[in-house]
C-alpha positions as CSV (number, residue, x, y, z in Angstrom):
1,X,-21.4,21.7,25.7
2,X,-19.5,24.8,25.9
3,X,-18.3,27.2,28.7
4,X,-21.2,30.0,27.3
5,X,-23.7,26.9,28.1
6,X,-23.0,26.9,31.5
7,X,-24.4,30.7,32.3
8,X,-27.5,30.3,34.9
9,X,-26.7,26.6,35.7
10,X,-25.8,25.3,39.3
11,X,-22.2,24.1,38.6
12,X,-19.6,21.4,40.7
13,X,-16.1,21.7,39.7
14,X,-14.6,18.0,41.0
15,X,-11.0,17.9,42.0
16,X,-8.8,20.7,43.5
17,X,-5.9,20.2,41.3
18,X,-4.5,22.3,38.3
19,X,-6.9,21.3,36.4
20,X,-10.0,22.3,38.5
21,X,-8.4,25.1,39.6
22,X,-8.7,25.8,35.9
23,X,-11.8,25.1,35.3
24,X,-12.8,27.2,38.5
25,X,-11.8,29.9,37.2
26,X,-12.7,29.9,33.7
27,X,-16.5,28.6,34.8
28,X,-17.1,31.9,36.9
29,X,-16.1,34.0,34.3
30,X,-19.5,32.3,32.1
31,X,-22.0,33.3,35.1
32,X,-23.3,30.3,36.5
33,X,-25.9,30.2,39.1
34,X,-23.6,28.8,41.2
35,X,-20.5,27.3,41.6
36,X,-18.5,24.9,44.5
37,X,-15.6,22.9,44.5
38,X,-15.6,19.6,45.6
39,X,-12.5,17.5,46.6
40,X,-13.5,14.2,48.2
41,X,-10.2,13.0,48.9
42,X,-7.3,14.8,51.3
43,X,-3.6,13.5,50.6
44,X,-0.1,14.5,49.7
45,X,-1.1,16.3,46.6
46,X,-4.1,18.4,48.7
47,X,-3.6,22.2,48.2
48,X,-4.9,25.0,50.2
49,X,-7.9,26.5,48.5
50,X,-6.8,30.3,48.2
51,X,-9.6,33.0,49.6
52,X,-9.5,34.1,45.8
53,X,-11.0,30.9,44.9
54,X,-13.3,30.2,47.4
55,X,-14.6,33.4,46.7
56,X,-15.3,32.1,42.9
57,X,-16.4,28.4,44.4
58,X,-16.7,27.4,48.1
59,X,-15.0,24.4,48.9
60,X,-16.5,21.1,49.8
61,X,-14.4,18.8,51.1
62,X,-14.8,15.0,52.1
63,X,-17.6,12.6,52.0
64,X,-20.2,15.8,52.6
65,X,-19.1,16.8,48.9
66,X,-21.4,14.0,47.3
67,X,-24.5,16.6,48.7
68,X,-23.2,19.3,46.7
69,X,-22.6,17.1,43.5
70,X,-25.3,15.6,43.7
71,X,-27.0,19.5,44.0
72,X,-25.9,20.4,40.3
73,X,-27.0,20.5,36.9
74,X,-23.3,19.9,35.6
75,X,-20.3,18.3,37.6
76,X,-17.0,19.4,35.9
77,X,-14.8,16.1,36.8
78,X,-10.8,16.8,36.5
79,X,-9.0,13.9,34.9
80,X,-8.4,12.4,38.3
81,X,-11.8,11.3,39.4
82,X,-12.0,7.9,37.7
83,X,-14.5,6.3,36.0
84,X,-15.3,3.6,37.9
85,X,-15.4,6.2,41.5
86,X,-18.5,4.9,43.5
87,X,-20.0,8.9,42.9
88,X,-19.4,8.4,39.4
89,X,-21.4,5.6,39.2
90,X,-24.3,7.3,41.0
91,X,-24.3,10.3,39.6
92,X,-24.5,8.5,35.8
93,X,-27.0,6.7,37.2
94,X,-29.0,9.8,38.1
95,X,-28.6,11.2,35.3
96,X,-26.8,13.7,36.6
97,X,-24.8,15.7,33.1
98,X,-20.9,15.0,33.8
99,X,-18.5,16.5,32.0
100,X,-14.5,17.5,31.8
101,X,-13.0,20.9,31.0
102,X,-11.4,19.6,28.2
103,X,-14.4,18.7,26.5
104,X,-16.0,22.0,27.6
105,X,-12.8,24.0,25.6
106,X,-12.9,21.6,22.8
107,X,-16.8,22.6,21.6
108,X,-15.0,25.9,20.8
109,X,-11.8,25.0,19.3
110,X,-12.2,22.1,17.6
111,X,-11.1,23.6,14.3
112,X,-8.2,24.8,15.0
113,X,-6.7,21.7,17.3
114,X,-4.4,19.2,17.2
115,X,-5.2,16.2,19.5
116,X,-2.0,13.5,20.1
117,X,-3.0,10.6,22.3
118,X,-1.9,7.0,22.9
119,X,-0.7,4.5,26.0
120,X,3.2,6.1,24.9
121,X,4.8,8.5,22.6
122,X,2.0,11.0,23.1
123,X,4.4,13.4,25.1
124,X,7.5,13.8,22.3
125,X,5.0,13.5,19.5
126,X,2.3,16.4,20.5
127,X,5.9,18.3,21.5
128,X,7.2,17.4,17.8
129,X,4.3,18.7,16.4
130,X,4.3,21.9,18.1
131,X,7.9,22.5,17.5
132,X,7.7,21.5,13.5
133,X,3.9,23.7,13.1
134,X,5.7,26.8,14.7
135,X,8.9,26.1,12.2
136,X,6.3,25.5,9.0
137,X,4.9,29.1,9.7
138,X,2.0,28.2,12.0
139,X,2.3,29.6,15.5
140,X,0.0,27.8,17.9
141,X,-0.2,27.1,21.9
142,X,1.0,23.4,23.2
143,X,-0.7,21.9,26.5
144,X,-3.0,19.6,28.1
145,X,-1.7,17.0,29.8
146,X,1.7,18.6,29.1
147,X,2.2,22.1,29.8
148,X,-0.6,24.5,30.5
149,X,-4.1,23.2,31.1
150,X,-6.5,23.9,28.4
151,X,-8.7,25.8,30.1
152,X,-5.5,28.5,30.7
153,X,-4.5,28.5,27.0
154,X,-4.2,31.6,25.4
155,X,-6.1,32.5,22.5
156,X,-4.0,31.2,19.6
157,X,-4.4,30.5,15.8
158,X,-3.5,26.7,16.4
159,X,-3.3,24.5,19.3
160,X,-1.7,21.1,20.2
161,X,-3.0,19.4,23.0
162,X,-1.4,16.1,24.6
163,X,-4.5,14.4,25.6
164,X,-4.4,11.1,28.6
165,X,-7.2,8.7,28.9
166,X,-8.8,11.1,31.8
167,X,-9.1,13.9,29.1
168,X,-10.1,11.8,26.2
169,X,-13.0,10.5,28.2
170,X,-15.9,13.4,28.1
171,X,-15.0,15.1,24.7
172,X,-18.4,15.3,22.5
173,X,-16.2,16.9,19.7
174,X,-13.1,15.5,17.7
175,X,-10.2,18.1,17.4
176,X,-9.7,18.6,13.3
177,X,-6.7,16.4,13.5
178,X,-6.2,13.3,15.7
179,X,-3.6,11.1,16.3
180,X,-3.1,8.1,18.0
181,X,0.4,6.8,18.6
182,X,0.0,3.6,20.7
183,X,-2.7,1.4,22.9
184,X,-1.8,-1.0,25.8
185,X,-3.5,-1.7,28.8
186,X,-2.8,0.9,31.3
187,X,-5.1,3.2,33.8
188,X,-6.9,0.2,34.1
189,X,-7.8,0.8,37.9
190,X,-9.0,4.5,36.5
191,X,-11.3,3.2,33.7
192,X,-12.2,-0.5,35.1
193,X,-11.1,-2.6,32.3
194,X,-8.9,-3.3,28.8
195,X,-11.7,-2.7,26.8
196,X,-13.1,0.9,28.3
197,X,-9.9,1.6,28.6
198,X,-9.7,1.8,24.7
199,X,-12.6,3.3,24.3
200,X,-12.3,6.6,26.3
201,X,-9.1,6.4,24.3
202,X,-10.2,6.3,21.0
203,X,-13.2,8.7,22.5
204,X,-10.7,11.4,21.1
205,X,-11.9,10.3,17.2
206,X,-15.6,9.7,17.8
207,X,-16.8,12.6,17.1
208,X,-15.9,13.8,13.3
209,X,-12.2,14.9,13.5
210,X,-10.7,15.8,9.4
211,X,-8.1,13.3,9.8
212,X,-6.6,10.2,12.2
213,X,-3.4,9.8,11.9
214,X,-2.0,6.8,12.9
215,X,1.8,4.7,12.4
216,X,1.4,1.5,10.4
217,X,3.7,-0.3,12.9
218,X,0.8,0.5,15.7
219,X,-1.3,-2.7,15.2
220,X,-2.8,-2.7,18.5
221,X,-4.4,1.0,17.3
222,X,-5.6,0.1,13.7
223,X,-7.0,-3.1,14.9
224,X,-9.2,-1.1,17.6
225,X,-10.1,1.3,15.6
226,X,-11.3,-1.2,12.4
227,X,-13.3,-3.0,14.8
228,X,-15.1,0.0,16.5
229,X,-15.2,2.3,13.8
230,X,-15.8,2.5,10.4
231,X,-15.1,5.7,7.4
232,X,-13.0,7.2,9.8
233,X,-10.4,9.2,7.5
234,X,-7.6,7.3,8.6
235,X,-4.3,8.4,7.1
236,X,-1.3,5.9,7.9
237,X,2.2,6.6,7.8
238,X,5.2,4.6,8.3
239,X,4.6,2.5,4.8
240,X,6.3,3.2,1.4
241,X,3.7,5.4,0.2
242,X,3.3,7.6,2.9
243,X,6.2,9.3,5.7
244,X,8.8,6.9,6.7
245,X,12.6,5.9,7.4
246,X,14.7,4.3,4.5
247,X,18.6,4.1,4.1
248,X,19.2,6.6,7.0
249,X,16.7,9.2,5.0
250,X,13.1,10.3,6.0
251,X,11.0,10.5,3.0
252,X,7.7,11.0,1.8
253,X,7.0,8.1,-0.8
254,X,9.3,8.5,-2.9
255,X,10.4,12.3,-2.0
256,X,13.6,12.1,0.6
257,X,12.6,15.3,3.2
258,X,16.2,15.1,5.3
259,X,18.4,12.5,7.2
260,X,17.8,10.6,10.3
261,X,20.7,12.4,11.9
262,X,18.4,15.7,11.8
263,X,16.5,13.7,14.6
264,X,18.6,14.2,17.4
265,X,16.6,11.7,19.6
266,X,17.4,8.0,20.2
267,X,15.4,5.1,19.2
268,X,13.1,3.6,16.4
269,X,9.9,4.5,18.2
270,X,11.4,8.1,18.1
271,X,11.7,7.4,14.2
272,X,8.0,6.3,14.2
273,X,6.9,9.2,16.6
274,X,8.4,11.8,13.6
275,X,6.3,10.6,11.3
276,X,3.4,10.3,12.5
277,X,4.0,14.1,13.5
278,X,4.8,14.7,10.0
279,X,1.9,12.7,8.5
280,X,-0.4,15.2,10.9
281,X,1.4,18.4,10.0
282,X,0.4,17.1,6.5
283,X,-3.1,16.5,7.6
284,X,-3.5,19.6,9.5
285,X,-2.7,21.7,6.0
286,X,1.4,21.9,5.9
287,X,3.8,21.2,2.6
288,X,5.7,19.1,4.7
289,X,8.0,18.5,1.1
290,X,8.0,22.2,0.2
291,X,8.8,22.7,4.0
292,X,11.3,19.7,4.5
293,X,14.4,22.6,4.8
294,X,12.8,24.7,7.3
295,X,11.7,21.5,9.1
296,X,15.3,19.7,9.1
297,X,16.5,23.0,10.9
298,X,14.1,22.6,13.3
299,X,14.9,19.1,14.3
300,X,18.0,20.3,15.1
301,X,16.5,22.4,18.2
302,X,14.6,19.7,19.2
303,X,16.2,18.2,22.4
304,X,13.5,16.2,23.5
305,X,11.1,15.9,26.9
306,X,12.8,16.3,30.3
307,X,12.5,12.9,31.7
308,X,12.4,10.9,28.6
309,X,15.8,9.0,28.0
310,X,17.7,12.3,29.0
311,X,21.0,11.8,29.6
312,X,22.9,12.7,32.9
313,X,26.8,12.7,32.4
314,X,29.2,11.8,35.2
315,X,32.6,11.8,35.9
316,X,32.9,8.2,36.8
317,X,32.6,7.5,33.3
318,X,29.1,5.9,33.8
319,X,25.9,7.6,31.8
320,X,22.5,7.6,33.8
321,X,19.7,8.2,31.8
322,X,16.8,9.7,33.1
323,X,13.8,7.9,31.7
324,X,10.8,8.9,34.4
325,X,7.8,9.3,31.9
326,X,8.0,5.6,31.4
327,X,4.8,3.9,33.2
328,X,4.4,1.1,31.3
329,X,6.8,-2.0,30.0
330,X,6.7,-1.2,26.5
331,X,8.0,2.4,27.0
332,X,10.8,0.7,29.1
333,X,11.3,-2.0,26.4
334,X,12.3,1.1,23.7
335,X,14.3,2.5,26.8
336,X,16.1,-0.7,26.8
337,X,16.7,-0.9,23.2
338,X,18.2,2.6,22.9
339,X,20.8,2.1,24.5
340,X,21.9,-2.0,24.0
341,X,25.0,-1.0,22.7
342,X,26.7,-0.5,25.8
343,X,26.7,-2.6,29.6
344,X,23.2,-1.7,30.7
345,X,21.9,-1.9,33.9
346,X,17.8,-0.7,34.3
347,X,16.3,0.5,37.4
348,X,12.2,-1.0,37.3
349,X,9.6,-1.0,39.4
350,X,6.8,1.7,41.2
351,X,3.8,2.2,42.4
352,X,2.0,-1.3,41.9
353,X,-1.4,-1.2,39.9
354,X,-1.1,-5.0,39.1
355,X,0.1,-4.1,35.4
356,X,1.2,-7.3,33.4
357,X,5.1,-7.8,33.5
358,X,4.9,-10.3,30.8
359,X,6.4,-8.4,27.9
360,X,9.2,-7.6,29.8
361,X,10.1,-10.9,30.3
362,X,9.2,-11.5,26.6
363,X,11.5,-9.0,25.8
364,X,14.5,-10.3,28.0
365,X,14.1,-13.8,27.3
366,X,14.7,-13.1,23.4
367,X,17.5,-11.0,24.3
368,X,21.0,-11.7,23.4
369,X,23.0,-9.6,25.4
370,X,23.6,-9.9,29.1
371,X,21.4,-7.2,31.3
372,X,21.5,-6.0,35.0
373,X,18.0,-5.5,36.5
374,X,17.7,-3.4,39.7
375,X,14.2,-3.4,41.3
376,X,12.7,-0.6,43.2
377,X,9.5,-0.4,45.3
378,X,6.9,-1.1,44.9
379,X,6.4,-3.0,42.3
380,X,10.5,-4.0,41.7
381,X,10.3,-7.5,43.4
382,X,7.3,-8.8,41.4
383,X,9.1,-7.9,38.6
384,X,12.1,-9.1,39.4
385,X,10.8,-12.5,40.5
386,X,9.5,-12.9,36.6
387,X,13.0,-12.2,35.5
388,X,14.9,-13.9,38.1
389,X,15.4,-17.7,35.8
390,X,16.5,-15.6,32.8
391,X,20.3,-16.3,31.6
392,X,21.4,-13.2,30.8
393,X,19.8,-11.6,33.2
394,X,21.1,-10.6,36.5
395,X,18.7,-9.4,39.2
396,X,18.9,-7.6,42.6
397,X,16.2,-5.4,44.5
398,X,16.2,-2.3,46.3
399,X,14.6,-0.6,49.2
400,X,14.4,2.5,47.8
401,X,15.3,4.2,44.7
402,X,18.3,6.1,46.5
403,X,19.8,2.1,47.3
404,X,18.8,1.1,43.2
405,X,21.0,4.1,42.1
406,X,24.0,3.2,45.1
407,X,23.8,-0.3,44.2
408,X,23.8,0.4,40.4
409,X,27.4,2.2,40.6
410,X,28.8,-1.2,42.0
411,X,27.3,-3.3,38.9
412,X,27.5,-1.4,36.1
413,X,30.8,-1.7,33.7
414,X,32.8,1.1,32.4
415,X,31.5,3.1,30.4
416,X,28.3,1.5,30.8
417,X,24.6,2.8,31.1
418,X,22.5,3.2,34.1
419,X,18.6,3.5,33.0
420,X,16.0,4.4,35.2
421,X,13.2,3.7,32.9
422,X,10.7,1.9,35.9
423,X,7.8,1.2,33.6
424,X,5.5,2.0,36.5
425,X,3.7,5.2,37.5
426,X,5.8,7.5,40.5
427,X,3.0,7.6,42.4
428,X,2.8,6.0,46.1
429,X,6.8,7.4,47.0
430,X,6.6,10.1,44.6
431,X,4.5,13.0,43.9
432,X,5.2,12.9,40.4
433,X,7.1,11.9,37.6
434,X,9.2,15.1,37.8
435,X,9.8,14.4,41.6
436,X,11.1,11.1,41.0
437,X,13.6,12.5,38.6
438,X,14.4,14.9,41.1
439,X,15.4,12.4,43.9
440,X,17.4,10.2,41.3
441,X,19.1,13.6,40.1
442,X,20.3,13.7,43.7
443,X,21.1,10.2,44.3
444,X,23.7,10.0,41.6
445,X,25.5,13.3,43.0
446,X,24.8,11.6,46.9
447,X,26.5,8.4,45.8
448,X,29.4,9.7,43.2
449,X,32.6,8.6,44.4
């Protein structure tokens, strides 16, 4: 289904955010019968609904806006109303034909899109892809679930979309190249189990994309996808034959492309994240070997995501490290192993969706080196307690992020690290990742000596 399909059909945009605020607008412009907004929950992300849009799309609000659902042909969901919402549930059962705008852009674009997903390493490597398509002589548009919704993209000859769980969900159409970078459980609460939570993942390469590529090193993915697809024209990288890291050089096969120090970012799972984005500007049509010069130039503008393991400097001698995007353990875990060079202490814990701990403890117990732990509400004392009997770990908890950061200046060595990587969602004392950057941003200036 397409925008153009929506002309003479009673229409419910569902969800006030960016996103519908997108979709509002670009749903008008196809001439529906009719269209309303519907939010059906009013909290600290609520915005005013402008007289310009309630022009295009009265708003209902509150339990009332079930009526007005339940009124249209198509409901538009944005990526916040989970699966597993009680109207949800209804309306499937109705019949009722729910979609996303995502899918809805994706019917007409899918030929010229690139689709990045996974539970991490979806942000840097859609961003790597963008950066390294626009170096190889292919200008296209980045957004999504980074950047600008799709539904506000401007025409373009390529696009690179970033693509969560929410957005995967309603696609009937594969972009032309897919990848998929990671799966662990996460957004469970959203989808209502492991399993779905998988599929509306791998929804993204259900529907006939040119190529899925994929990192040999992600088991989880290629064991997923074996067992719930088959003759999908899967093209893994990270082997010997294919793009991968070997004495300090990135090569493809046997071809070296340009040194690991081109990457400027930290980390193995950056390494893996690179070529994976390589393997899909392959995919997608590049010369990645004829383009390896242009490419390794590139790299060196690359700086990375705001809020992934960015670095904060201070004159106390300590580094903090900004790691916000992380919302699940295994993103900390790479956070972790970034930086266990130096005396670390990690800030953990946020809102509490009940995620399993476990492979943090895993991760700790194995470990050789002695770590500080600092946890922060909500979640920080559950994790804590599953850390607590670890040797060479050292644990305290916090009442608030501002104490974690306070705290964290008394613990921390010289010339150590301080990593706020809390391998939880913000959401609960944040609005946002990006907020919760913000206050501990102003926490280490509040609390320098």
């Amino acid at each position: 289904m397409q925008l153009a399909d929506l002309r003479d059909r009673r229409v419910a945009v569902w969800g006030t955010g960016r996103e519908g605020v997108a979709a509002v607008r670009a749903i008008a412009a196809a001439g529906p019968a009719s269209l309303v907004a519907v939010d059906d929950r009013q909290n600290f992300l609520t915005k005013d609904w402008s007289p310009e849009l309630a022009a295009l799309a009265p708003l209902h609000a509150g339990p009332s806006g079930f009526d007005a659902l339940r009124a249209a042909d198509v409901v538009v969901r944005s990526p916040g109303v989970a699966q597993t919402h009680p109207w949800m549930v209804q309306l499937r059962a109705a019949g009722t034909r729910v979609t996303g705008g995502t899918a809805l852009w994706m019917a007409a674009h899918r030929d010229v899109t690139i689709g990045v997903t996974g539970s991490k390493g979806k942000s840097t490597t859609s961003s790597l892809v963008s950066h390294l398509l626009a170096a190889a002589g292919a200008p296209n548009e980045l957004g999504g679930n980074i950047g600008i919704p799709v539904l506000d993209l401007p025409p373009a000859p390529a696009y690179v979309l970033e693509l969560s769980a929410y957005q995967c969900a309603d696609l009937d159409d594969s972009p032309r190249v897919a990848a998929v970078t990671s799966l662990f459980p996460e957004h469970l609460d959203w989808t209502g189990g492991e399993d779905e939570y998988y599929r509306v993942k791998l929804n993204l390469v259900a529907n006939g994309p040119s190529a899925v590529v994929v990192h040999a090193g992600s088991t989880s993915v290629l064991s997923e996808l074996a067992r719930r697809f088959t003759d999908l024209p899967l093209h893994v990288v990270g082997g010997p034959d294919s793009f991968h890291l070997a004495g300090g050089v990135f090569r493809l096969g046997g071809t070296p492309l340009f040194p690991r120090t081109a990457l400027r970012l930290l980390g193995s799972h950056n390494e893996a994240n690179l070529c994976v984005a390589l393997g899909v500007l392959q995919a997608y049509g590049v010369d990645v070997a004829a383009a390896a010069p242009l490419l390794e130039a590139a790299l060196a503008g690359f700086a990375g995501l705001p809020h992934r393991l960015e670095r904060i400097e201070d004159p106390s001698g300590l580094t903090f490290v900004d790691d916000s995007l992380s919302t699940i353990p295994q993103a900390a875990i790479h956070a972790i192993e970034a930086f266990r060079d130096r005396p670390l202490t990690v800030l953990l814990g946020g809102e509490d969706r009940g995620v399993d701990y476990s492979p943090l403890r895993e991760y700790f117990a194995a470990a050789t080196t002695p770590t500080t732990v600092i946890g922060m509400p909500d979640s920080g004392a559950r994790l804590v307690g599953l850390l607590a009997d670890l040797p060479l770990v050292t644990t305290h908890v916090a009442d608030s992020l501002e104490e974690a950061v306070t705290l964290s200046r008394k613990v921390t060595p010289a010339g150590g690290v301080v990593l706020m990587s809390p391998a939880a969602p913000s959401y609960g004392r944040f609005d946002n990742y990006a907020h919760r950057s913000k206050v501990f941003r102003q926490a280490i200036t509040d609390s320098a000596p």
